[in-house]
LUMKOLMI-565747 format. One record per residue (C-alpha): x, y, z; residue in one letter; residue number from 1. Coordinates in steps of 0.05 Angstrom, whole numbers, always signed. Example, Ala and Ser with C-alpha at 12.3 -4.5 7.8 and 13.67 -1.06 7.14 Angstrom:
<tivos>
       X       Y       Z  aa    i
    +246     -90    +156   a    1
    +273     -21    +143   s    2
</tivos>
This chain:
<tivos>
       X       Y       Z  aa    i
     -89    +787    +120   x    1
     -23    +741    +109   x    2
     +24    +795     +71   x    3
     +73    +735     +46   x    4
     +58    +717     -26   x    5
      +5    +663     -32   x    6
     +34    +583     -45   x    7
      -8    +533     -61   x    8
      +9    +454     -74   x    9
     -26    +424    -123   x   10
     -46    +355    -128   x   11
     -42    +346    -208   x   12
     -52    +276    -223   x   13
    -113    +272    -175   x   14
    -194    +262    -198   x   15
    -228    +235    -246   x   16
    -184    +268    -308   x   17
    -118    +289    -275   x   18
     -71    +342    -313   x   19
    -124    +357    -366   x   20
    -163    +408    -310   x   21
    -106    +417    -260   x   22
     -57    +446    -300   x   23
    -107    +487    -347   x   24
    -141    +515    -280   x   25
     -72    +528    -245   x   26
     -61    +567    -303   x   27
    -115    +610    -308   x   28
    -117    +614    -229   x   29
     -40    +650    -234   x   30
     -65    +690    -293   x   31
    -119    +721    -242   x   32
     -82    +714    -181   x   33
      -1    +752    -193   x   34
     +14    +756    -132   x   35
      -4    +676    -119   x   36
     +42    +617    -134   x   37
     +27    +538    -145   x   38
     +68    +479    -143   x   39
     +41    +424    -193   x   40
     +57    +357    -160   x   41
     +62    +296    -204   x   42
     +97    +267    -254   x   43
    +147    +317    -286   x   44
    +149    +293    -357   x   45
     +69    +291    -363   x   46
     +63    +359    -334   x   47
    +131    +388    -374   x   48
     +84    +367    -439   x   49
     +20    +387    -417   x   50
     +57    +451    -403   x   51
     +85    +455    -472   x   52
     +13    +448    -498   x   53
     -16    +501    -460   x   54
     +42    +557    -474   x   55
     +29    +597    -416   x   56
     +71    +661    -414   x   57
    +145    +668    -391   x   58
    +116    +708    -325   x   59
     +71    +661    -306   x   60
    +113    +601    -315   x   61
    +161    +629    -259   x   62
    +107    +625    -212   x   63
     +95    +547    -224   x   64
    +137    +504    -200   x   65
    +136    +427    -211   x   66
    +147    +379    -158   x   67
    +161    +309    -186   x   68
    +118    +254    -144   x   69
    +122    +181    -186   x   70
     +53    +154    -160   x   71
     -22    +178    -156   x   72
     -69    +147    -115   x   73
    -132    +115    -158   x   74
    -210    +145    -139   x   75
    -228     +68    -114   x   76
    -165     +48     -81   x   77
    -169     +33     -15   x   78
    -138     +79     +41   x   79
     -82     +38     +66   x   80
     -62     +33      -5   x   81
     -53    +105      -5   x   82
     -20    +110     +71   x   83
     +21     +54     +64   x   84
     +37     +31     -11   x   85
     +49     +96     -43   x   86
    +100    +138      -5   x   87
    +115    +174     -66   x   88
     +44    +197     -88   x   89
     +21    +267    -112   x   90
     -25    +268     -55   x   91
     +27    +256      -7   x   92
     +78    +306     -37   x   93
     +23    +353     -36   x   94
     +15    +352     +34   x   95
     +83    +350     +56   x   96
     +97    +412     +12   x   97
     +49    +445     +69   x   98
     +78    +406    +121   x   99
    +152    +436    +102   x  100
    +122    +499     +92   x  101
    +140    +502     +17   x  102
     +64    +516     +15   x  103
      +4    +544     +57   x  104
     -55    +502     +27   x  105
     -66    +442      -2   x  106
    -111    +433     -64   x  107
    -135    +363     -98   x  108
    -188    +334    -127   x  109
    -167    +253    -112   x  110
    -202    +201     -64   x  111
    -234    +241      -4   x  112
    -213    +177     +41   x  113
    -136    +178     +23   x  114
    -136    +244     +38   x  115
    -177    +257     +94   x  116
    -137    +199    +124   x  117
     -57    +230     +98   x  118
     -81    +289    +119   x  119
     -93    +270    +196   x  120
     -31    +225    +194   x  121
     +16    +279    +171   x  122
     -11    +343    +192   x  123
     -48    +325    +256   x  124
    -107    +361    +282   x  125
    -101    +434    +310   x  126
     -97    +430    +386   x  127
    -156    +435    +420   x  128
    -202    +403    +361   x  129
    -213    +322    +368   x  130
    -230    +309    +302   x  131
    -233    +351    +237   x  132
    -289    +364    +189   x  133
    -309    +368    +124   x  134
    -347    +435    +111   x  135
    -376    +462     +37   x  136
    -413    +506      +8   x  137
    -491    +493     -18   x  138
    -525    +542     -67   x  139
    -580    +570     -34   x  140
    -641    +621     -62   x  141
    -613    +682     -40   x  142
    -564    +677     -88   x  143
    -510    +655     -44   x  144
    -489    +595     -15   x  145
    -498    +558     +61   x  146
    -434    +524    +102   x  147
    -457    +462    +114   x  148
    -410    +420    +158   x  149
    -394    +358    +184   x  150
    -412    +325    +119   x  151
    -390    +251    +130   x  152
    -324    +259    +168   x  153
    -350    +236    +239   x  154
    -406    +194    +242   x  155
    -419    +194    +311   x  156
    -409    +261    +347   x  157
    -411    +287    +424   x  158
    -449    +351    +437   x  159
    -377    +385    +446   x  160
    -350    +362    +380   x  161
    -417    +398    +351   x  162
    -388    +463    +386   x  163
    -317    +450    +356   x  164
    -351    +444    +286   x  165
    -390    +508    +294   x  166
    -329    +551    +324   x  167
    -294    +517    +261   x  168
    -353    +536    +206   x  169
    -359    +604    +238   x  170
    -284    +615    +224   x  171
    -296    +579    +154   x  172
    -346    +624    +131   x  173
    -311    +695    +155   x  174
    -254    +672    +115   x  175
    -289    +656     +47   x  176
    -342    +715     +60   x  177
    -308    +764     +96   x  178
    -371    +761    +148   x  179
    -357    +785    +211   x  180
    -411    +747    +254   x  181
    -434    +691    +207   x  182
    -507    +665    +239   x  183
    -496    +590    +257   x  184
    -553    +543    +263   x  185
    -562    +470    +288   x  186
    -582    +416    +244   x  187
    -643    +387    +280   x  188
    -719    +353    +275   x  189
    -747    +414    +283   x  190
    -737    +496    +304   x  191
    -767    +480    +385   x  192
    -704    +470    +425   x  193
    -738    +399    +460   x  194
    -733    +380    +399   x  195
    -669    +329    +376   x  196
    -638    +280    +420   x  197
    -589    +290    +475   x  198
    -531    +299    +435   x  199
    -564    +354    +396   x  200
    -600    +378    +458   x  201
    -534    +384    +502   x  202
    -502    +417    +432   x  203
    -553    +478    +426   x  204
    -541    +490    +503   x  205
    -470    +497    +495   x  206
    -481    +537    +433   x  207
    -526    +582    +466   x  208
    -477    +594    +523   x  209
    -420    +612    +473   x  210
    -406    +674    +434   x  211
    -422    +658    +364   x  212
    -488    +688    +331   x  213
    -527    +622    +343   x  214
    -604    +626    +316   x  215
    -620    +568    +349   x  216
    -648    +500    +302   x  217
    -661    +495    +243   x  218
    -687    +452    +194   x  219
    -660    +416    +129   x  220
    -698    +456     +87   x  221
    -657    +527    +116   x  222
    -595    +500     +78   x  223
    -636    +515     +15   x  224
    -661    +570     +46   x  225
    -601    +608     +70   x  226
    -638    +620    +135   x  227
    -564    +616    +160   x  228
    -488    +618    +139   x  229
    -462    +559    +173   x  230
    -508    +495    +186   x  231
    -477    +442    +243   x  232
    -487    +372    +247   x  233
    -454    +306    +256   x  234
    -422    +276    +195   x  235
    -476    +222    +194   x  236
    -532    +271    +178   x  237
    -500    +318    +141   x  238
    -479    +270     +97   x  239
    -550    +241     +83   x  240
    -570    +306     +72   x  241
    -515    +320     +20   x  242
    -533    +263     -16   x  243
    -612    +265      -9   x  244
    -604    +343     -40   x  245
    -558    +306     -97   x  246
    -605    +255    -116   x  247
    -661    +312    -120   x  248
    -621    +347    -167   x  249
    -611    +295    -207   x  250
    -685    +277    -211   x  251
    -706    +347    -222   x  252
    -652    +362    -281   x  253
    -679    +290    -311   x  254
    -745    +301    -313   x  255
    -746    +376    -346   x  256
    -703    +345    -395   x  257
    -750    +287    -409   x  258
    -809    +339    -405   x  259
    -778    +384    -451   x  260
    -764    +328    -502   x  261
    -831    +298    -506   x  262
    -858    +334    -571   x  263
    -854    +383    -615   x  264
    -896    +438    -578   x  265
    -843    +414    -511   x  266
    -792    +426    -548   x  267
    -812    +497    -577   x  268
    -827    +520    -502   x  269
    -763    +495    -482   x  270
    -731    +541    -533   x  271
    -778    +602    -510   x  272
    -752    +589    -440   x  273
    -684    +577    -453   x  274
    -667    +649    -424   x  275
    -701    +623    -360   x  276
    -660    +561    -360   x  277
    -600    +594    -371   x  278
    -605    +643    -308   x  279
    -628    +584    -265   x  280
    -560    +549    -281   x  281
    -522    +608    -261   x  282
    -549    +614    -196   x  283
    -550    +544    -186   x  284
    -479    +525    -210   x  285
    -452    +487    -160   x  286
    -375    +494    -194   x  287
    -377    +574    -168   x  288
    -374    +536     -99   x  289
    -323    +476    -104   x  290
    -277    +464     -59   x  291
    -292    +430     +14   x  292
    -240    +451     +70   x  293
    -221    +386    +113   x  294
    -216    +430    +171   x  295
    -192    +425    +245   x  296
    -119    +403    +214   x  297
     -55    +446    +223   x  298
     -60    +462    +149   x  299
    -106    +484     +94   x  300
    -134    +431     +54   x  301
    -190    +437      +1   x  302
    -217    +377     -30   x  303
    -247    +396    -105   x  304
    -298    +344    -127   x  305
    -267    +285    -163   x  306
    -299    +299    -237   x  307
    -283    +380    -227   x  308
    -287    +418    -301   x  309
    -234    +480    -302   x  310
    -283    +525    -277   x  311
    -296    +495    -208   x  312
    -222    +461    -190   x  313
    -202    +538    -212   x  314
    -259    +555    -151   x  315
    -220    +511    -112   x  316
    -160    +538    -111   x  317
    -190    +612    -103   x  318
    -222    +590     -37   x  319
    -155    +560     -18   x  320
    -128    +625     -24   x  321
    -172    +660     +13   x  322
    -168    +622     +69   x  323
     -95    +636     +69   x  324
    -110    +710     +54   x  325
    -153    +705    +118   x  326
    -111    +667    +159   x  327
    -162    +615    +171   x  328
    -117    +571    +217   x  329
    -109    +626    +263   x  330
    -181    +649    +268   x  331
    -200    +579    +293   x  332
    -148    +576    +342   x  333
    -168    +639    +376   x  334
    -236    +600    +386   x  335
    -212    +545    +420   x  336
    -194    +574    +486   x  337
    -277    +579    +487   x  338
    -288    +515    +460   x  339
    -257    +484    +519   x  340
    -282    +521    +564   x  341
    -350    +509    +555   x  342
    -348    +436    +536   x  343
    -290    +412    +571   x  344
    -260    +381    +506   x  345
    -198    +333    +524   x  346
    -161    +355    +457   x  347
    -108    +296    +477   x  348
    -170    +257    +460   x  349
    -145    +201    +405   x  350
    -191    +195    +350   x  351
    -220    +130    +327   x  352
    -204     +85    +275   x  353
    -267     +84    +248   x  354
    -272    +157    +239   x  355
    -215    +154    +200   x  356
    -235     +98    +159   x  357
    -301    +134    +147   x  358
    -278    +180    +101   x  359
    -278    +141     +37   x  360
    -344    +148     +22   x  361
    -358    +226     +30   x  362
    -376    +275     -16   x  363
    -384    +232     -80   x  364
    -421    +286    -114   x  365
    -441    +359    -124   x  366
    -504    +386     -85   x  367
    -535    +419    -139   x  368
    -529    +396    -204   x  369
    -588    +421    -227   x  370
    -544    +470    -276   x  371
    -537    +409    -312   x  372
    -604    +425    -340   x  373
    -605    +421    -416   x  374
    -668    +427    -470   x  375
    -667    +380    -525   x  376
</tivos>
């Protein structure tokens, strides 16, 4: 583990609500973490008197320290906006605390796009990896959660780039859950390995040749299952499976609520099972697991989810520090060394414009919100 206390730059006038959950959660993440630091970047009167409302302790106060950054890039603006009009953003300050090494991650909860694309531009990608990925968590029914990753970073993907995101999950997942030999599988059609096209087919071949704890394929239901830690696939699929699992979620949490409101007698059992409810929420709270790591970049990023509460931007920064605690950028780069080997990955390879671009619309949403679940 990294013995140097832990920094983290915070992006505090990113997401939907801005300093009202990034400074709060900063708080309470120093109040649990001594040993951690944050800098809160953005604007330095708004966060002096958001400070003054929350009166956090003399202590803690010495271990945030404000960065002053003039702009912050909107949810909906478009990427150039972000690259090229606002030089002075608390996005960009953010990252450029990491890339000075003020800090050692990156936290915010603003437009995926901007910073998936600020990211690449001023960090770079890890040599050795073409293109990074976006890899989260999804509550599964063992109580835990599955890696899930590319989820909407790279659209299209060669059966090497599939290895790169596996190596990278594998490292991912020993970081956050201290596993030693995480069990990777490959996002396919079905378990038989003629099943998938080439791309997938060449993927599991190179898999199988490596040395990571590859099961072989699985299916889209294992990610609820937890058949697995990590689940690979391009960012195409994974992101249609994000957002399928979303709009379940959704449809599930609306209809008990509309069941539950129908009458009087629905409304009584909804009160008898409100214990019920209540346990189902905690296991499926999708805030214990916020925080996606853009990773394959020389830095830690996390990405919280844009309307983030305290609870889960505070998750966010906790996984950001255990990847640091973990050293999570240099367990991936001992993995590349096989990467290359077995898939003869040009990592001078350029990526493209359009896998840049992509970004903007991943991970709208959480993949579980069936905690939202409420009785009338």
């Amino acid at each position: 583990m990294d013995a140097r206390p832990i920094t983290i730059a915070v992006d505090g006038m990113g997401g939907d609500y801005g300093l009202p959950v990034t400074l709060p959660s900063t708080i309470q993440f120093l109040s649990q973490k001594p040993e951690a630091r944050c800098l809160l970047v953005g604007d330095e009167g708004a966060i002096r008197s958001a400070i003054a409302e929350q009166k956090p302790d003399a202590a803690l106060l010495s271990r945030l320290e404000i960065v002053h950054a003039s702009e912050a890039v909107g949810m909906d603006e478009p990427i150039a906006v972000a690259m090229r009009g606002k030089k002075d953003s608390s996005m960009r300050r953010s990252l450029e605390c990491l890339l000075d090494g003020r800090a050692q991650a990156c936290v915010s909860a603003g437009n995926t796009g901007a910073l998936m694309a600020l990211s690449r531009m001023l960090l770079k990608t890890m040599e050795g990896i073409d293109r990074p990925a976006i890899a989260a968590q999804i509550p599964n029914v063992r109580g835990g959660a599955t890696m899930v990753l590319d989820l909407g970073a790279n659209v299209d993907c060669s059966a090497e780039h599939l290895l790169q995101f596996a190596m990278m999950g594998a490292a991912l997942s020993s970081a956050l859950d201290q596993s030693r030999r995480p069990s990777i599988g490959l996002l396919n059609i079905g378990e038989e390995m003629i099943k998938g096209n080439d791309v997938v087919k060449q993927a599991g071949e190179l898999l199988r040749s490596s040395s990571l704890n590859f099961v072989g394929n699985v299916e889209g239901k294992d990610i609820f299952s937890g058949t697995v830690d990590v689940v690979v696939c391009d960012g195409f699929v994974g992101n249609v499976a994000l957002k399928t699992s979303e709009g379940l979620a959704s449809m599930l949490s609306q209809t008990l609520r509309e069941e539950y409101g129908r009458g009087p007698m629905s409304k009584l059992a909804a009160l008898v099972s409100m214990p019920v409810i209540r346990r189902i929420r905690r296991r499926m709270d999708h805030r214990r697991y916020n925080g996606a790591s853009l990773i394959g970049l020389r830095g830690i990023v996390f990405k919280s989810h844009g309307s983030a509460d305290d609870m889960a931007f505070q998750a966010a920064l906790a996984r950001a520090a255990d990847a640091v605690e973990h050293r999570l950028i240099d367990q991936i780069a001992q993995t590349l060394p096989e990467a290359r080997a077995l898939g003869h990955v040009n990592s001078a390879a350029a990526p493209s414009a359009d896998a840049q671009a992509h970004a903007a619309s991943i991970m709208p949403g959480s993949a579980l919100a069936i905690g939202q679940v409420q009785s009338h």
